[in-house]
VOMILUM-360636 format. One record per residue: residue in three letters; x, y, z of N, C-alpha, C in turn. Coordinates in pm, whole numbers, plus 50000, padded with zeros to 5 digits. Layout:
ALAXYZXYZXYZ ...
***
This chain:
UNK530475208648880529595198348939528205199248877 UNK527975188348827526215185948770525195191548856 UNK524505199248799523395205148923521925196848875 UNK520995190048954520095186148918518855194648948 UNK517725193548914516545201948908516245194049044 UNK515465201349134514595192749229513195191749229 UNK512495186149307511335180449335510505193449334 UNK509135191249269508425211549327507895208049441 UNK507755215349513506585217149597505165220349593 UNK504705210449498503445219049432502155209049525 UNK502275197349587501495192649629500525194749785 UNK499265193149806498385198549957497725188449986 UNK496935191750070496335183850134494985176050035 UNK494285175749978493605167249919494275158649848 UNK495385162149801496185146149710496765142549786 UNK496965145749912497905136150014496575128350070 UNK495185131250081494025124350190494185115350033 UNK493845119349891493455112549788494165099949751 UNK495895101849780496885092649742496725080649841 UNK496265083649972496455079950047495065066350052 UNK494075072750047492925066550031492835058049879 UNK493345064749785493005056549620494345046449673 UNK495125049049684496205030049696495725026249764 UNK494815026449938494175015150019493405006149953 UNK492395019549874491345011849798491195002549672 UNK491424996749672491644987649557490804972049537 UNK491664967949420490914953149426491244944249521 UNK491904945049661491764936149756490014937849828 UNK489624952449832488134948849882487334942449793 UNK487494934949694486354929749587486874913749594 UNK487984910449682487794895449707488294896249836 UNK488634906149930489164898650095487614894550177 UNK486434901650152485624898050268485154888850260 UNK485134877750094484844864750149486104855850208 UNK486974859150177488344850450230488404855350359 UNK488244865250431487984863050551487014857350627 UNK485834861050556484754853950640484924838150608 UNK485774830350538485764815150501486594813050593 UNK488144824250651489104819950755488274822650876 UNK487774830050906487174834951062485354831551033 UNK484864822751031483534817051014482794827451163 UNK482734840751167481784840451244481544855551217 UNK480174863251193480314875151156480724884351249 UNK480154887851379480774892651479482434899351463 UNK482774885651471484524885651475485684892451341 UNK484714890851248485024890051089485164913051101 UNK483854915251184483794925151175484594933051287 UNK484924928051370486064931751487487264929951465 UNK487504921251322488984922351271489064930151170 UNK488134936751079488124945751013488124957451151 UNK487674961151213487754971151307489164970551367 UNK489534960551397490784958551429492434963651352 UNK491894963551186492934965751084492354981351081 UNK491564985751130491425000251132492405010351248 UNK491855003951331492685009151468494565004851464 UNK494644992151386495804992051362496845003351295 UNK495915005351144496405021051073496545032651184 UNK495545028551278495395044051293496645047751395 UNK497115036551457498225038551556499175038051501 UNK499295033151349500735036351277500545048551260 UNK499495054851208499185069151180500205078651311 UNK499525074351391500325080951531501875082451528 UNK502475069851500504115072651470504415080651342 UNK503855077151218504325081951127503855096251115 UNK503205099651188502535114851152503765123851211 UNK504345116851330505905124051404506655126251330 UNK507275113351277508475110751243508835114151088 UNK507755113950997508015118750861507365132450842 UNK506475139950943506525152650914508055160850978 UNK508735155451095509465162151117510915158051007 UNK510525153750886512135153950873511365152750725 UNK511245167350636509695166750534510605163150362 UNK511305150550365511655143850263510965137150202 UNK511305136950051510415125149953511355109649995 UNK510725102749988511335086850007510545080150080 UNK509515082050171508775073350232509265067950385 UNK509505054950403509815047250545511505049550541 UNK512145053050418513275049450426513995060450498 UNK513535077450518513865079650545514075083350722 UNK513155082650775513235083350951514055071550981 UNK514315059750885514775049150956516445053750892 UNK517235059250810518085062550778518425068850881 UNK517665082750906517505095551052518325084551162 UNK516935074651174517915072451300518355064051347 UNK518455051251242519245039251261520355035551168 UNK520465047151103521935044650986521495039150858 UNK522925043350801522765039450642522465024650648 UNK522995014850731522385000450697520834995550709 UNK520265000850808518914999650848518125008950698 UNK518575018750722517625031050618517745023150445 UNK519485016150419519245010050299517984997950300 UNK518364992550381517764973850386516214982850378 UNK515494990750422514444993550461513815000650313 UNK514625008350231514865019850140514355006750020 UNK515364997149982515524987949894514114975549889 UNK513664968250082512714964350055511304974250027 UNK511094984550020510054990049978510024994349865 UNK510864997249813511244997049634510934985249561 UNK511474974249575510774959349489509664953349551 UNK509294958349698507754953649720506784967649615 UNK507494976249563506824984649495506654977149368 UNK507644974449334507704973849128507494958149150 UNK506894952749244506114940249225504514943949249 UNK504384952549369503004955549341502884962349235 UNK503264967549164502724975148990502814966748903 UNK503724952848881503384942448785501894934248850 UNK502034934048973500564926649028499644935748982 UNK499264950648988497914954748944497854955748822 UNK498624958348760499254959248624498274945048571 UNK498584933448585497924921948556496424924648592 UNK495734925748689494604928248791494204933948666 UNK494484947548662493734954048602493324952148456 UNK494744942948359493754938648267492954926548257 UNK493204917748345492164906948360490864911148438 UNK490844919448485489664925548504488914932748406 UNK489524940348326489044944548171488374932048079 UNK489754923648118489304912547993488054904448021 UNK487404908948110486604902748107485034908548041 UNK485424919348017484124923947902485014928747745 UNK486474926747753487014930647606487844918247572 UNK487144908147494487844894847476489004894947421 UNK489584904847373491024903747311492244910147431 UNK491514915147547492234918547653492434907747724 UNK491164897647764491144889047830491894876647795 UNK492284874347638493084864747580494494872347555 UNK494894886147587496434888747580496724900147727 UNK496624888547814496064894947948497944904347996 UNK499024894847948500394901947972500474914147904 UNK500664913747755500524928247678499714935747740 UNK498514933747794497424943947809498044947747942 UNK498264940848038499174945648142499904954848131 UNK501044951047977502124962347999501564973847922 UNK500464971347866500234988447809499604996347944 UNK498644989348015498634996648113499595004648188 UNK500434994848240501844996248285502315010348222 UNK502605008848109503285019948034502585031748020 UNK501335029548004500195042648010500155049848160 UNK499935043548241500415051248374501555059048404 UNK502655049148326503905056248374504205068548251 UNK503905068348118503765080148072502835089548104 UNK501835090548183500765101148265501855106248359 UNK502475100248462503565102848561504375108648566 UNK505395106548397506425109448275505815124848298 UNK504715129448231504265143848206504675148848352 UNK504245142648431504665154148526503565151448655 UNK504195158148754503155151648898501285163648913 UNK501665168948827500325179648777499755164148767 UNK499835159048656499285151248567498875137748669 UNK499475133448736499445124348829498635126748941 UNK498845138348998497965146249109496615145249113 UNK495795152148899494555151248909494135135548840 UNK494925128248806493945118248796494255105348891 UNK495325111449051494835105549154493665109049214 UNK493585121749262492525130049286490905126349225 UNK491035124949107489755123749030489445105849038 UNK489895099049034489955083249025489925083249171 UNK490165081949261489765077549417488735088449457 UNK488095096749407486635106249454485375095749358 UNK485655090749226485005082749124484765074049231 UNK485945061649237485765051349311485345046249443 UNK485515061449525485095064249626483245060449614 UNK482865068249567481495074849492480735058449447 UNK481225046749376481015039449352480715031049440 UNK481835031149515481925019549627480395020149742 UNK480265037149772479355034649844477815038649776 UNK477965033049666476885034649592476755020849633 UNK477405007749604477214995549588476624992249746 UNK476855000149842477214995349984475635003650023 UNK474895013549967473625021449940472435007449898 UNK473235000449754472514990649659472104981949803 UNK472844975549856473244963649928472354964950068 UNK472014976350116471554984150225469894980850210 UNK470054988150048468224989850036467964976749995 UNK468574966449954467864949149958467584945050062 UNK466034935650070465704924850169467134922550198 UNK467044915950382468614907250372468564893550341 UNK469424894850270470114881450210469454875750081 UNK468734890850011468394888649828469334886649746 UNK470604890149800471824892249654472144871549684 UNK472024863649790472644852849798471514842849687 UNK470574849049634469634840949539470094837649445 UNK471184850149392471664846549279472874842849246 UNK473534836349349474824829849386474554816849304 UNK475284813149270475174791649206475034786949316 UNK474244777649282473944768949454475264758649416 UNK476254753349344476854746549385478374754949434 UNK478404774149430479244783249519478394783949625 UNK477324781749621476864786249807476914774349951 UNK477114762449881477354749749931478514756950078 UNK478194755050208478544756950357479844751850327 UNK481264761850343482344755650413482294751550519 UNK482474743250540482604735050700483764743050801 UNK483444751250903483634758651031484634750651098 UNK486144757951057487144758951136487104760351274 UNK487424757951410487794761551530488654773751492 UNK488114784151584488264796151571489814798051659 UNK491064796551672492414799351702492784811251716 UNK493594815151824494444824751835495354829651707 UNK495654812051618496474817951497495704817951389 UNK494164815451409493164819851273492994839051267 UNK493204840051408492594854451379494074860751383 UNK495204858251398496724862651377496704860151248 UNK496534851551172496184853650997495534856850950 UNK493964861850977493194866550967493364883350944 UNK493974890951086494834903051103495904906750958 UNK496894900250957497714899550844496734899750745 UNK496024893950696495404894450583494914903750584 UNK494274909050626493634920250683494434938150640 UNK495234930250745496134944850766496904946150590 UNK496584939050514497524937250367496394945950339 UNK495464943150336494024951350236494604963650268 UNK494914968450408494844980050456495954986850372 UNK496974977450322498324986250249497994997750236 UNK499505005850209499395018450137498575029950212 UNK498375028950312497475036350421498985052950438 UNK500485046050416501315055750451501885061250317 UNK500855064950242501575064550108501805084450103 UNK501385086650142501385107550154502695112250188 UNK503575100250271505105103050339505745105550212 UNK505665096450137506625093650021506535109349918 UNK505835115649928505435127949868506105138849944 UNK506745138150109506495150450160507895157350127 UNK508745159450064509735169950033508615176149936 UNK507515174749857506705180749725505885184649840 UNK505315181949947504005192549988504235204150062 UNK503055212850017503545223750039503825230050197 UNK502765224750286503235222550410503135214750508 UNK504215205450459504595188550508503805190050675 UNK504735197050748504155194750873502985199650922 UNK501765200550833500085203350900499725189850793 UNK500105189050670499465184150527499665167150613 UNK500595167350618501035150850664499885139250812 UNK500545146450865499605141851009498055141950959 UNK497665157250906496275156050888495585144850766 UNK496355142050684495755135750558496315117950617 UNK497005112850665497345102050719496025099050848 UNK495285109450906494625106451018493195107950960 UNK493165114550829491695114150752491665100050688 UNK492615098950603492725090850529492545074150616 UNK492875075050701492985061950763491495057250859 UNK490575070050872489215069950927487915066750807 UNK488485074150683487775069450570487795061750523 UNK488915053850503488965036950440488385028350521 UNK488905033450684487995021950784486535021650776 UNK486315037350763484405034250712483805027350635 UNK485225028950503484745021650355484505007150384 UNK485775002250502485604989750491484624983150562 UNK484354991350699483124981250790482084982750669 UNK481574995850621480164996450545480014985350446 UNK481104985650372481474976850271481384959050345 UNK481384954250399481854940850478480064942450547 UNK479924948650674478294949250698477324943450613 UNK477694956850503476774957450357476554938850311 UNK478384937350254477654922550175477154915350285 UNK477864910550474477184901750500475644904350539 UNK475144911250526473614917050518472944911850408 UNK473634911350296472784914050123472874897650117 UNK474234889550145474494876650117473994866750193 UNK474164868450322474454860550433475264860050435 UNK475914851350568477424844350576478234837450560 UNK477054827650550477524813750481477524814850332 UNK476874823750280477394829350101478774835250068 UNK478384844150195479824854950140481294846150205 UNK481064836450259482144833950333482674819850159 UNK481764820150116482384806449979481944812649845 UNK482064826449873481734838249731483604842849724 UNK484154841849579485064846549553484994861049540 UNK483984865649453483924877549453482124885649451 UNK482184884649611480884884749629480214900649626 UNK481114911449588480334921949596479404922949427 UNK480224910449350479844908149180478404905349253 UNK478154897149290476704889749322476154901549409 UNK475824908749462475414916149501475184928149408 UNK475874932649316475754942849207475184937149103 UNK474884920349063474164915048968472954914149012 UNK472694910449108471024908649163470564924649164 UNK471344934249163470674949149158470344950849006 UNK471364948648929471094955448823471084944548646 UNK471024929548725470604921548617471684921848520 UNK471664920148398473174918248248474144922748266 UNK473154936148368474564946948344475384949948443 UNK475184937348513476394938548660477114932648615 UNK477594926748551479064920248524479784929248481 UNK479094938748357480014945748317480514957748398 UNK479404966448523479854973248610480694965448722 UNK480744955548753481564949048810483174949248770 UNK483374953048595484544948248569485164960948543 UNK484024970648540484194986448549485214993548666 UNK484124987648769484514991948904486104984248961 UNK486074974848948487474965648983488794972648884 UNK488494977848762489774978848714489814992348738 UNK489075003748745489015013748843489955016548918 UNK489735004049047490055006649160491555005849118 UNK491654995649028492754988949031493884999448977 UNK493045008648879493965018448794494635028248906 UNK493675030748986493395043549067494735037949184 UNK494855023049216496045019549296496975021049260 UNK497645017949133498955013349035498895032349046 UNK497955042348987498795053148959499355060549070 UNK498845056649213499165058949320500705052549363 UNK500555040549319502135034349351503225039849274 UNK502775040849126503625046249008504395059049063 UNK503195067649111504195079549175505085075549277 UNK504615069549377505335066349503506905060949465 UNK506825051349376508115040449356509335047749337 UNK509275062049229510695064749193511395072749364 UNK510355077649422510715086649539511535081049594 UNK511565067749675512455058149698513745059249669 UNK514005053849510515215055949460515865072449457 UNK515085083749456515445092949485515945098249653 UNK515275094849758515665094949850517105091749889 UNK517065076749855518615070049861519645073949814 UNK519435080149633520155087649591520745101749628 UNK519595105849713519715121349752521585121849931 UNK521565106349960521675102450046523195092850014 UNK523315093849889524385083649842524415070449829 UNK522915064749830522845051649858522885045949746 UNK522395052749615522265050549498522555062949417 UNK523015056049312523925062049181522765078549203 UNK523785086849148522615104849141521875102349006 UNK522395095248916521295098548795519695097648876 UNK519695088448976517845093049015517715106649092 UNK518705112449076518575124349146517345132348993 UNK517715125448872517385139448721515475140548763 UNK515495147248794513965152848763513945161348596 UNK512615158548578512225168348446511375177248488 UNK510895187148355510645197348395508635196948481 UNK508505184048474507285182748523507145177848667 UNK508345176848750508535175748807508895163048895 UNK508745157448789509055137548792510445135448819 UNK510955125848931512315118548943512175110548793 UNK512465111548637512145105248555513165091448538 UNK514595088848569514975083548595514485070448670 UNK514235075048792514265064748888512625063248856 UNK511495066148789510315062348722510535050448621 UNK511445053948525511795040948444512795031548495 UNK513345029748629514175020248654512865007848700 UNK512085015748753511165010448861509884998948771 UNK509835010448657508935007248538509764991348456 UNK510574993748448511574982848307511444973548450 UNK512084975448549512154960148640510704951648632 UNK509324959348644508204957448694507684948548534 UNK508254951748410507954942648301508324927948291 UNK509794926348332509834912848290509374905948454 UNK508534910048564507584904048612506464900548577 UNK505814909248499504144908548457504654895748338 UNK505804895148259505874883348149506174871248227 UNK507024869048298507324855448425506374852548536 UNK505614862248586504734859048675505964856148789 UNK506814862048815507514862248925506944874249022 UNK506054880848987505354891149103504824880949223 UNK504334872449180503594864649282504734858149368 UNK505904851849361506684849949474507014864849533 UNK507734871049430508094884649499507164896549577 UNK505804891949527504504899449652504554892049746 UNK504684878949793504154871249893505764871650013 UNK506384868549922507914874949994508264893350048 UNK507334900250011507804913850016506524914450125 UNK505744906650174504724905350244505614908050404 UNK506244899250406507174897250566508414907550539 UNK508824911750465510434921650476509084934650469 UNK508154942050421507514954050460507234953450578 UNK506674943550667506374945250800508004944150862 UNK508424936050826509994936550930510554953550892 UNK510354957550802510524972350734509774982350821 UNK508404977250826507794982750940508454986851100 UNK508594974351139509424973751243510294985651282 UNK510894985251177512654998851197511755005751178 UNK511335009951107509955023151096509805027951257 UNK509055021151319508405023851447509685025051537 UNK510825015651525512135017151577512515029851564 UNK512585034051454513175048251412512405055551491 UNK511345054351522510515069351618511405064951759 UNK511595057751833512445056951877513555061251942 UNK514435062151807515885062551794515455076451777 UNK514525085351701515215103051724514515104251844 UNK513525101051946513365104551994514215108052146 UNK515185097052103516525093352213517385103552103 UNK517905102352011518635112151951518705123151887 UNK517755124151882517535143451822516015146751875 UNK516225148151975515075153752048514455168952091 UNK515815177852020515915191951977514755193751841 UNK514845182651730514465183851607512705191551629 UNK512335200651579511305206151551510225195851531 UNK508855191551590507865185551565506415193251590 UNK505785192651474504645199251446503615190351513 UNK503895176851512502855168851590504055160851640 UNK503625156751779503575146151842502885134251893 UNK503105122051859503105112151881502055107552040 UNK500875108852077500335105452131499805093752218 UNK500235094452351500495081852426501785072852473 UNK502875086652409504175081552390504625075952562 UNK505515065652581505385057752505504715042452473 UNK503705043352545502785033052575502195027152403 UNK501685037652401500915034252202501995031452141 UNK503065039552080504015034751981504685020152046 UNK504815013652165505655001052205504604992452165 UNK503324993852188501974986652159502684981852014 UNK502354990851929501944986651775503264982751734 UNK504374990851819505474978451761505554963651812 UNK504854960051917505154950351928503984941651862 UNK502494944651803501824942751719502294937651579 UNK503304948951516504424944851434505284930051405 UNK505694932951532506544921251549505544907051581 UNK504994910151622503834897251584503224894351462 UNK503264902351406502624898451279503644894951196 UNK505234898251193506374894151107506344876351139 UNK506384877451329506644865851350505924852051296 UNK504424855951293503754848851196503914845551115 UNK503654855751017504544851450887506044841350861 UNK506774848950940508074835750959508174821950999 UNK506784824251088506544804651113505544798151012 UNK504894806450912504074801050889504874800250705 UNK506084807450712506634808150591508284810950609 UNK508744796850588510344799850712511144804550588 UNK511234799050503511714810450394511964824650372 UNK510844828850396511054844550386511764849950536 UNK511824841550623512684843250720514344841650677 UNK514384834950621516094834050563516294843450417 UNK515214845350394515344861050303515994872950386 UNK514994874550459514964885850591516564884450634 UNK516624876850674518104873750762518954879450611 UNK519274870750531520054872750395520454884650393 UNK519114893550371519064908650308519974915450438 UNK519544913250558520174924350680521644921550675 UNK522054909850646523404903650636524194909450503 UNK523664908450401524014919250323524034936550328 UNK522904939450359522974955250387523484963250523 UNK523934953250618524654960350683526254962450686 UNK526734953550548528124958550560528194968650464 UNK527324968750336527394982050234526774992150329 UNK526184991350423525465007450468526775012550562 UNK527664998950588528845005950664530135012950601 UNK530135005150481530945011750387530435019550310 UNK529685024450290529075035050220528615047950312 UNK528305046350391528865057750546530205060250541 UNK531155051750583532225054450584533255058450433 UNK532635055650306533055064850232532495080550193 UNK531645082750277530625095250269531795102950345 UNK531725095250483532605104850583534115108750554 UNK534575100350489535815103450368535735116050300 UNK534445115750199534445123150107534035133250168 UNK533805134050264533185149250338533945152150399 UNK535065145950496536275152550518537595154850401 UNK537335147650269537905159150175537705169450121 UNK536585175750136535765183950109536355197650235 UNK536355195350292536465204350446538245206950424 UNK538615196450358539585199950384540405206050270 
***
């Protein structure tokens, strides 16, 4: 029988707070706070739904800090929901977080060189190629080995970190509302003020809560850390207090520097705020800082994506070749499955249906997530837990049913990805039944 190398255990607690914090942070904060403030016209509120997508993390924090330290596998969501709703739930769940992966890496993948290209004109006119060298440059950093991945997650979200509230320092020490001088007066022209709805600020939230992505990205690591059940809980409950800082300071900051009525019809209003500081040379720190962030996300996902396919594999869900690790400790396999799919997106521009679609199956993914705390807690309630789940079960029914409001949104407001949703469960629950039931085969030939 083929023996494969496994996963090291070489990872702690600062690259789990680091992984965790560099994928939140990205180029969604350098265009969501005017698109929110244009959907929710009122600052107050703008800033109570950013407070809102904080407290949201933080009560997922609460389930997931249970449920994936006590069971300390690499794979992410897929596995507590495998634990404890079966191979059909754990696949459907396993599979949508895998291509909402290798679509978000053709999306930053792009990001990041059109953000380049905008001070290197031959990037900016071969914006796909430049994509995939990125693309490929990450995933050979990864290739070497999770050493290699570790410090320049580590080092790229402490940078960007460092930046961000430099800009949010810049923005602080201006008169208020100097950076909106140097806006075009025909971008500063007043959107005309929506009636403020129950379903402006339910889309508002969603939008919101998207910036927040990647807040659970440390799970997907924990068969590699070294001690899952302190490392986990604690870097998921740091990590999710520091981005929320990043973001009120950050959001405060511009509507202070801009006004509201600027930042709310500014595409990318922290640019105008870093140009009125520093004159020529904010564009080009502008395009600095954005592809940064952007690098610092993708190498964060890059690691995350093959774990997935390794999980499943570890599990029979998928072929063992993603079982091959190399000697650097990379699933290298299931790195280039993830990698080759994520190319001929960045050339078709099919990321953009497949992000906006992987938008509603991660939260319905979500869902079984929070389900799964649940289900062991009714079924393996012997299982060893280093933390528990706080408020049980009042908080965890809360945010699932938070969950489920926010899927439901999405489904009325996009009935499509509702007959995706349906599709996929309709498919994956008869392979998760036959693929159980050939496990339990092969394990009673085994015994016997």
């Amino acid at each position: 029988m083929t023996r494969h190398r496994q996963l090291q255990r070489k990872l702690g607690l600062p690259f789990a707070i680091a992984v965790c914090v560099g994928t939140v942070v990205g180029t969604g904060i350098m265009r969501a706070p005017g698109e929110i403030a244009k959907l929710v016209p009122d600052p107050t509120i703008v800033m109570m739904l950013w407070l809102a997508g904080g407290l949201y993390v933080l009560l997922m924090c609460n389930v997931a800090a249970e449920i994936s330290s006590m069971i300390p596998r690499s794979g992410g969501h897929y596995i507590p929901v495998r634990e404890g709703l079966g191979d059909s739930m754990g696949l459907l769940v396993g599979w949508t977080f895998w291509i909402a992966f290798v679509a978000v890496n053709a999306a930053i993948s792009i990001a990041a060189a059109e953000f380049l290209g905008t001070v290197v004109p031959w990037i900016g006119a071969n914006v796909e190629w430049s994509a995939l060298a990125i693309l490929l440059a990450i995933t050979a950093l990864n290739w070497a080995g999770v050493e290699e991945g570790r410090w320049a997650q580590t080092a790229s979200t402490m940078l960007k970190t460092a930046l961000l509230l430099a800009v949010v320092c810049i923005a602080f020490a201006m008169p208020a509302g100097e950076a909106a001088s140097g806006v075009d007066g025909t971008t500063r022209a007043p959107v005309a003020a929506e009636p403020i709805t129950l379903l402006t600020l339910l889309v508002g939230l969603q939008f919101i809560v998207a910036v927040y992505d990647g807040w659970y990205t440390t799970i997907y690591f924990a068969g590699e850390d070294k001690d899952p059940g302190r490392n986990i809980p604690r870097s998921l409950f740091h990590a999710a207090i520091i981005v929320t800082l990043i973001y009120l300071a950050v959001n405060w900051a511009l509507i202070r520097a801009l006004e509201f009525d600027v930042l709310s019809s500014s595409t990318l209003p922290m640019a105008s705020v870093i140009e009125a500081a520093s004159g020529r040379w904010g564009s080009v720190f502008v395009a600095f800082l954005a592809t940064l962030m952007a690098l610092g996300t993708l190498n964060g996902c890059i690691m995350a994506t093959p774990r997935i396919l390794y999980g499943l594999a570890e599990d029979g869900l998928f072929p063992k070749a993603a079982l091959k690790v190399n000697r650097g400790g990379t699933p290298w396999v299931a790195l280039a499955a993830g990698t080759l799919l994520s190319i001929p997106l960045i050339f078709t521009g099919s990321y953009v249906f497949v992000f906006r679609l992987m938008g509603a199956l991660t939260l319905f993914g979500t869902c079984l997530y929070v389900l799964s705390y649940f289900a062991l807690r009714y079924r393996r309630p012997e299982m060893p837990r280093t933390y528990r789940a706080r408020g049980h079960p009042v908080l965890p029914i809360f945010i699932l049913l938070v969950n489920v409001s926010l899927v439901a949104g999405y489904v009325v407001s996009d009935w499509v990805s509702g007959l995706v949703m349906v599709g996929l469960v309709g498919i994956c629950l008869p392979i998760g039944v036959y693929l159980g039931r050939e496990k339990r085969r092969a394990a009673g030939g085994l015994k016997a």
